[in-house]
N, C-alpha and C positions, 0 to 999 in steps of 0.2 A: 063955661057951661056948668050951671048949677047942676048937680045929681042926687037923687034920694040916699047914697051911699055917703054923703057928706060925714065926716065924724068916724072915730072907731067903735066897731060895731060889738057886739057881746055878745058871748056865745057863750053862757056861763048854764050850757044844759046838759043832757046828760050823755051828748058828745065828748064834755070837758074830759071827761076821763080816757082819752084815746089816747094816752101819751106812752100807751106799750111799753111801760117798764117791766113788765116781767114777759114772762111766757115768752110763746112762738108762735111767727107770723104764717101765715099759708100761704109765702110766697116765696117765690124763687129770685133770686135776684138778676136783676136786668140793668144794673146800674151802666153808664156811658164810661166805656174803656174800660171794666170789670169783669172780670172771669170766673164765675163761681168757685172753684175749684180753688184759685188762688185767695179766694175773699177770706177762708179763716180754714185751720184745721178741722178740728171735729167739732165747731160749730154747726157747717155748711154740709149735706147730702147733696149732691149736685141734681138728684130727683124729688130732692124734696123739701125741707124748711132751711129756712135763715132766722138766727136769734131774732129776735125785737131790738136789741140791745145794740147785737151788733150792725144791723142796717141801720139803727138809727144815727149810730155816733157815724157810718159812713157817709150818710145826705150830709151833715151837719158841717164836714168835713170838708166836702168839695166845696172848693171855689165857683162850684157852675151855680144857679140859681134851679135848686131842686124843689119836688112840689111829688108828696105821693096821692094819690086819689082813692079811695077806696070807692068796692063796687056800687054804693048807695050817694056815690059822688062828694062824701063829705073828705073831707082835707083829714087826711092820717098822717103824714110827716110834714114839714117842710124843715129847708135850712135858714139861717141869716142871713146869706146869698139871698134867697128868693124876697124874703120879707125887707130885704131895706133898698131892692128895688122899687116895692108895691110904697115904702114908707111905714111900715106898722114897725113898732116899737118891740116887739119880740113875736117869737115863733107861738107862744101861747096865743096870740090875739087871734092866730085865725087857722089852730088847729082843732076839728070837728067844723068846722065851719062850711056850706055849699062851698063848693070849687068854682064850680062855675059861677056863681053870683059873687062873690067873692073878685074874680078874676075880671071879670068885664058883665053884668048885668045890663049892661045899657051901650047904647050903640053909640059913635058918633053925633049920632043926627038925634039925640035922648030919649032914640025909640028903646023899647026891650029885647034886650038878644035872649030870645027865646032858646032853652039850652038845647032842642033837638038840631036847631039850626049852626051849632056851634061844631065844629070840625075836632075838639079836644074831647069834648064829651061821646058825640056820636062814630068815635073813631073805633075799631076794636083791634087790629094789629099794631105793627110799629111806624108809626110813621113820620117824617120832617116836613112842616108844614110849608107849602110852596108860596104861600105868601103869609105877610105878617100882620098878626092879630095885635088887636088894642086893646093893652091891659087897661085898667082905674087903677090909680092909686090909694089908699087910706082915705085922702080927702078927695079923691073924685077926675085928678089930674091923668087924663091918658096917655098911655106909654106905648108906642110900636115895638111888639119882642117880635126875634124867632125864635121860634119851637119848635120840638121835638115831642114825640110821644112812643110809650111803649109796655109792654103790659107787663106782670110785672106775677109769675106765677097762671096759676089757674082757677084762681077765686075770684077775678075779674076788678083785680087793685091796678092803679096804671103809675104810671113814671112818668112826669112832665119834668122838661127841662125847658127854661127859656133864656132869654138875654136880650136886653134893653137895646133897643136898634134904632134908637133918638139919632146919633151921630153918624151913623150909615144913612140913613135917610136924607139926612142933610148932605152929607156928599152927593147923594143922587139928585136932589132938588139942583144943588150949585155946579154939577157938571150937565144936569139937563139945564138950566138957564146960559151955559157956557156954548149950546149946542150949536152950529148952525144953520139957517133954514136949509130949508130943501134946494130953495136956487142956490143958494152960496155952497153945499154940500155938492152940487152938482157940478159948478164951475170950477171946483176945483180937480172932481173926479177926472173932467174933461182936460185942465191942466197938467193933469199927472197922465193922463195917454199921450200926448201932446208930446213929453220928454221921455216917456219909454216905449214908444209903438216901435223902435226901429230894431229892439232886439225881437228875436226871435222865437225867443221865450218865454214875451210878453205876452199873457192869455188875460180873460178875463176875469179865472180864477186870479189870479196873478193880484191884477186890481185889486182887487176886493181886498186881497191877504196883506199888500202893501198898502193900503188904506184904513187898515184895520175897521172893515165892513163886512157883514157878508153878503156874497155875492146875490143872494136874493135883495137884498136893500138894494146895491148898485145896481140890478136889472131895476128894480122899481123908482128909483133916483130918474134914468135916464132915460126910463120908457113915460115918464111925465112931462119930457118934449118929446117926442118921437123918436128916442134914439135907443139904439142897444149897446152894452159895451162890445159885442163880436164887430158891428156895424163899424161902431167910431175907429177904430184900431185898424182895421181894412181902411178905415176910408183916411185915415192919417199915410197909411204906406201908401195905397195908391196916388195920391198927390205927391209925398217926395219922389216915388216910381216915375210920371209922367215928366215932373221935371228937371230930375237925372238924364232920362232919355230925349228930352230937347235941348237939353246940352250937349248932348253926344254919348252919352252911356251907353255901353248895349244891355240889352232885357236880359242878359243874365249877370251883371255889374246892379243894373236896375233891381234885379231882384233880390241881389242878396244885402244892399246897401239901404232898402226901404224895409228891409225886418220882415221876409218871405221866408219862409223855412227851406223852401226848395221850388223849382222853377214853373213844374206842373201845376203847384199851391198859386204860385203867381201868376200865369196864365190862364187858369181857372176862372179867378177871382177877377181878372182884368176884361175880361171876356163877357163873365152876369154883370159888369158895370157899365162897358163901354161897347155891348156887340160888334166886339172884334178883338183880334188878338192884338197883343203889343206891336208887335212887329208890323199890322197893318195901320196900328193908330198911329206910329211912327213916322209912316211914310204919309200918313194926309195930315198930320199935323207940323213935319217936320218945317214948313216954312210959315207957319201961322202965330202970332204974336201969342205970346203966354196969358193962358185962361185964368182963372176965379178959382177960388179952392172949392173942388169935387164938391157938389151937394149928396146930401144922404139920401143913398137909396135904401 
């Protein structure tokens, strides 16, 4: 995708001179994992300025990809972290420079990301962005970062921090193409009740946590045929229940060998399925050839 941003750009106005080598800044420092206090002797007031000098050798220092913003939105620090993400050739190229146009001017789709629309700009506290924005590149190539943001004093300077999230994304793209469907997610859910319904302590939280799903997906997994995990798991015991007890079991053998927690639980339960108790389905089915596996009620 071709972009107006192609090329590096020039900012040789009267921006250029932002590069705060002398004096002090009216800001407080907010740097990620930084403690004012600790950041320099009696450079730092903890209520009030940090050198120029000394924030700046700190951005330039970290290994994170830093970006400082001033209130008028033009680009007042960055480091070489940040800039040889973007690809520019040094921290000059694109100090004074818009931030935001600079950072992504254009959308995907080569519409214009309008900078009120932008979550970096329009933000005014601290915040971690919950999903990931599309840098440009120098020459126009975009980049998924996460970010962070955060402000940076009281003059309304901000701290962006980001980091190139190309290789996370591609994990997610190759374990979402690894996924599988819904039916095949489902038959298996149903496989894994199948080998654990007879403990006891098999719930439907249970499922979920041994399936590494959560249990609102596995309700909605297997309320897409008609089924609940509460349902399937009753209705797995009740079937070994019925044919323990036509072998000769008694309904309290029956119940604790079919993963009943206790006897009441099992008569209960045998009772909304077959309008009757064990003990009377027993005696009218005791001479009757063995049934079909229980359909879901």
């Amino acid at each position: 995708m071709s972009s107006p941003r192609d090329g590096a750009p020039q900012w040789q106005d009267a921006h250029t001179d932002r590069h705060f080598a002398h004096g002090e800044l009216g800001l407080t420092s907010a740097l990620p994992g930084v403690n004012t206090v600790q950041l320099c002797g009696s450079s730092v007031d903890v209520m009030g300025t940090v050198d120029a000098e000394l924030l700046s050798a700190v951005v330039e220092a970290a290994p994170t990809p830093l970006w400082v913003i001033e209130a008028d939105g033009t680009v007042a620090l960055a480091n070489q972290a940040a800039v040889n993400v973007l690809d520019y050739a040094s921290v000059a190229d694109v100090i004074g420079a818009p931030s935001h146009d600079t950072l992504h001017r254009w959308r995907l789709d080569g519409s214009r990301y309008a900078s009120h629309a932008c979550p970096i700009v329009d933000h005014r506290g601290a915040r971690a962005g919950s999903h990931p924005e599309w840098f440009f590149t120098r020459v126009g190539r975009p980049i998924p970062v996460t970010w962070s943001i955060r402000p940076l004093g009281r003059g309304g300077a901000k701290l962006l921090s980001f980091t190139d999230a190309s290789e996370q994304m591609a994990v997610h793209r190759r374990e979402f193409a690894r996924a599988p469907s819904r039916a095949e997610l489902r038959s298996r859910l149903l496989a894994h009740v199948s080998v654990r319904f007879r403990d006891p302590e098999f719930t439907p939280a249970v499922l979920a946590g041994e399936s590494h799903l959560s249990l609102r997906l596995v309700q909605q997994v297997l309320s897409e045929d008609g089924r609940s995990p509460a349902t399937e798991i009753r209705r797995k015991r009740l079937e070994l229940a019925c044919t323990l007890l036509r072998s000769g079991s008694t309904v309290q053998q029956a119940c604790r060998a079919s993963g009943f927690s206790e006897p009441g639980t099992f008569t209960r339960a045998f009772r909304r399925h077959f309008d009757m108790s064990p003990s009377e389905w027993l005696r009218k089915n005791s001479n009757q050839p063995e049934s079909a596996e229980i359909a879901s009620r």
